[in-house]
C-alpha positions in Angstrom: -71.4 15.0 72.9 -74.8 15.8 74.2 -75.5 16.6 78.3 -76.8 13.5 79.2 -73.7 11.5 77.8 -71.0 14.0 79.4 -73.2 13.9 83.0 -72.5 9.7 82.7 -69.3 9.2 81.8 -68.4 12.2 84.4 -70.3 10.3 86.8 -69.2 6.4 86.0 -64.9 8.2 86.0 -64.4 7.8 81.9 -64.5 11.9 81.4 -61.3 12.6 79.5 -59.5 16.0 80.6 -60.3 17.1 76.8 -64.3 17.0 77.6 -64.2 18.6 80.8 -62.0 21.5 78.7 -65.3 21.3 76.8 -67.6 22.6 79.7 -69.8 25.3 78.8 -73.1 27.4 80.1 -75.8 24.6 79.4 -73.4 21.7 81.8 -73.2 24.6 84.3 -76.8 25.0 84.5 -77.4 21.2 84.8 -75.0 21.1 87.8 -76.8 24.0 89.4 -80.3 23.0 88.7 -78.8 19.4 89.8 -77.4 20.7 92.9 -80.7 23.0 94.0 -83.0 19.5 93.6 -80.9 17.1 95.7 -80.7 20.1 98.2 -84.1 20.7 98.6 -84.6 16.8 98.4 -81.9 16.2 101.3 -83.8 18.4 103.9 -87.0 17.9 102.6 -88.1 16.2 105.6 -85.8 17.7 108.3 -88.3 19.5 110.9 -84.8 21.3 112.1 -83.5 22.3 108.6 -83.5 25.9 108.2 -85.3 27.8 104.9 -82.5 28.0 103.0 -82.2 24.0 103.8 -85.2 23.3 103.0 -84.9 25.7 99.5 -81.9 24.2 98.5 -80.1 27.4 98.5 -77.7 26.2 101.0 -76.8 23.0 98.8 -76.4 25.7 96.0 -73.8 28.2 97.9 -71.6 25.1 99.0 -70.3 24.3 95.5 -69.8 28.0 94.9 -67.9 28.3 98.3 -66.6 24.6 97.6 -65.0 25.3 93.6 -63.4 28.3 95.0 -61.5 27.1 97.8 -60.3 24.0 95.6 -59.7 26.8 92.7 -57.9 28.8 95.0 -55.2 26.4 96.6 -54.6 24.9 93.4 -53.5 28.1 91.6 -49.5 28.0 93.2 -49.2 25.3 91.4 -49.7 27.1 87.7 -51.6 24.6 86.4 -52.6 25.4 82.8 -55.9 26.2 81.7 -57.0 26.1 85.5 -60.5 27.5 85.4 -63.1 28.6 88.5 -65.7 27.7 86.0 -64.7 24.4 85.2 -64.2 23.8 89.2 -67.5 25.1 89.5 -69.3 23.0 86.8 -67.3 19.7 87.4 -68.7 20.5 91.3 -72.3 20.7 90.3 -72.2 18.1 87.8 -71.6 15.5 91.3 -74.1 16.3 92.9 -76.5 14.1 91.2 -75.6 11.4 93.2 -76.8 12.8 96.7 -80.2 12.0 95.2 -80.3 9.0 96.9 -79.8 10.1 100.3 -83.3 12.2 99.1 -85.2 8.7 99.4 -87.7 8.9 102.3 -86.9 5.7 103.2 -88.5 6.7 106.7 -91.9 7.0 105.6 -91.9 2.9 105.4 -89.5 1.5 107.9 -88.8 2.0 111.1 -86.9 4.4 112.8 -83.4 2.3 113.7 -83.8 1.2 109.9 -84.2 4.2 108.6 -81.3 5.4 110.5 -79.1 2.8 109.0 -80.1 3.0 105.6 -79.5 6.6 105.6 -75.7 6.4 107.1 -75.3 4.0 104.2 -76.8 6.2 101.6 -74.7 9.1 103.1 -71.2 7.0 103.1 -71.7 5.7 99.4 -72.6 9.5 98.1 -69.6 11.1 100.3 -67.3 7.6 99.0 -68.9 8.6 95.4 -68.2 11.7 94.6 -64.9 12.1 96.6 -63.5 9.4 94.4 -65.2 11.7 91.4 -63.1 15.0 93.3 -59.8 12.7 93.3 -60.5 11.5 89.4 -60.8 15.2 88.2 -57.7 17.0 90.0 -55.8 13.7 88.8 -56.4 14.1 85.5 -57.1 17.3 84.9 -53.9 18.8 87.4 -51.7 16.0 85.8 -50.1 16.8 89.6 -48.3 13.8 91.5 -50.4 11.5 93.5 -49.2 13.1 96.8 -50.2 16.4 95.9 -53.4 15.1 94.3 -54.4 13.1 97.2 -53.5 16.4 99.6 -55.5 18.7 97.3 -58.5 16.2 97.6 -58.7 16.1 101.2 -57.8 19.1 102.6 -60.8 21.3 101.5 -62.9 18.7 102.4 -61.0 18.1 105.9 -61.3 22.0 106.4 -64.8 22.8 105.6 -66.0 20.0 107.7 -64.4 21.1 110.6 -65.2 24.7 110.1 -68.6 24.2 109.5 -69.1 21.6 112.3 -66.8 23.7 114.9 -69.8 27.0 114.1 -72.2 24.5 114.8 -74.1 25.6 110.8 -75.9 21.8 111.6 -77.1 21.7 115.1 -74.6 18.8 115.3 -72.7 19.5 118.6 -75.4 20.9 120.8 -78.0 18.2 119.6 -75.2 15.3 120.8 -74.2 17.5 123.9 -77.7 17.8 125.3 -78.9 14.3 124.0 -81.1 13.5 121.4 -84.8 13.8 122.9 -86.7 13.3 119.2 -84.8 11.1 117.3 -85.2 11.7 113.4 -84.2 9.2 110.8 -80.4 11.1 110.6 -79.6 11.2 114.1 -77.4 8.4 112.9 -75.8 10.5 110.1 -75.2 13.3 112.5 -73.3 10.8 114.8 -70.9 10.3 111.4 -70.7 13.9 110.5 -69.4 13.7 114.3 -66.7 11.5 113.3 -65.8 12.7 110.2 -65.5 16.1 112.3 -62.7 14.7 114.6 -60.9 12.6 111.7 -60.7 15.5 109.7 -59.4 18.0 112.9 -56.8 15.3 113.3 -55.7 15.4 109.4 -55.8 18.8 108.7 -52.4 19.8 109.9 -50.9 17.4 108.3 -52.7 18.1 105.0 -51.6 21.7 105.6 -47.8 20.6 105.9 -48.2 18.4 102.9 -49.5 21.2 100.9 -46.8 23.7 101.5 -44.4 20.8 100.8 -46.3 20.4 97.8 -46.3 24.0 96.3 -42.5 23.9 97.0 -41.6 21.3 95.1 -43.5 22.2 92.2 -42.3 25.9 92.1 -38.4 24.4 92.0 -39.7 22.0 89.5 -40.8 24.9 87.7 -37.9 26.8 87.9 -36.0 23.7 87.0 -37.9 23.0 83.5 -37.5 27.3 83.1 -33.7 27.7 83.4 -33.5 23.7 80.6 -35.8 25.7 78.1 -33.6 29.0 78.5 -30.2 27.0 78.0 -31.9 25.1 75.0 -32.6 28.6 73.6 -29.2 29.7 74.4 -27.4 26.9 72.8 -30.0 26.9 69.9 -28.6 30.4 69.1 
């Protein structure tokens, strides 16, 4: 199956758990190269951005820093053939569809406009490819659908409010002091604002849900452990 067919049916949820096995070097460098356009193309026109921003080298260390967390707090629950570099080429791949919130849809509208088109452009990405996050684990983990829907939103829930709470966008102090020069994503700033005090509220409980999570598998575990010794036992 050649690139362009495994980047579709990744991106349209028909990827079977068997072809993202199948990830190798060349999808890993379309995810990255991927992942460094739409970054350069999301701050292209951001006056506040910083270099990196406007580089897309920023874009480019999220999904490291992003596959490894979601590597990381999957691993107590032994999932076989769990791979960083499948994390980290699955994450790439999905960035493809932040392309759209590229679109300088200021540069022939108004301002108020261009605000709203952009918080829509910015929901139906974030909508796209968390539904893309939730269709890997699911099938890939093969863990239940509480654990799968836990695992899905608490490194997003996390990061958000960590990266919001050390102010890496200017959100906080541009809302705190008012926003003197409005910019065509003053409006997405105002959501990032909001998805910042959603996920602070959820990521307790995510926390909780996840320890409950881990528990439960490990006595499942155990469980499945001390039927195949008996079997053995009896067998001899």
């Amino acid at each position: 199956m050649n690139l362009f067919n495994t980047l579709l049916k990744l991106l349209t949820f028909r990827l079977t758990r068997e072809e993202m096995m199948q990830f190798n070097r060349k999808h890993f460098i379309v995810g990255l190269v991927g992942t460094w356009v739409v970054g350069m193309g999301r701050y292209w026109d951001d006056s506040g951005a910083n270099w990196m921003q406007h580089l897309g080298l920023g874009s480019v260390i999220y999904i490291f820093v992003l596959a490894l967390f979601i590597w990381v707090i999957l691993l107590p629950f032994k999932i076989k053939d769990w791979s960083y570099f499948i994390v980290l080429t699955f994450i790439g791949l999905t960035s493809f569809p932040a392309i759209f919130y590229a679109i300088p849809v200021e540069k022939f509208l108004s301002i108020e406009t261009s605000n709203t088109i952009n918080v829509w452009f910015l929901a139906i990405v974030a909508a796209w490819r968390l539904a893309l996050l939730y269709y890997f684990l699911k099938h890939f983990t093969r863990l239940s659908r509480g654990n799968i829907i836990t695992v899905t939103l608490m490194p997003i829930c996390i990061i958000i409010s960590v990266l919001t709470l050390l102010n890496l966008h200017r959100v906080v102090f541009n809302i705190m002091g008012g926003m003197r020069n409005p910019t065509p994503h003053d409006s997405s700033y105002l959501v990032l604002m909001l998805l910042t005090g959603v996920s602070l509220f959820l990521s307790i409980p995510l926390l909780i849900a996840y320890g409950v999570g881990i528990y439960n598998k490990r006595k499942e575990l155990n469980l499945k452990s001390k039927e195949e010794m008996a079997d053995k036992e009896y067998q001899h």
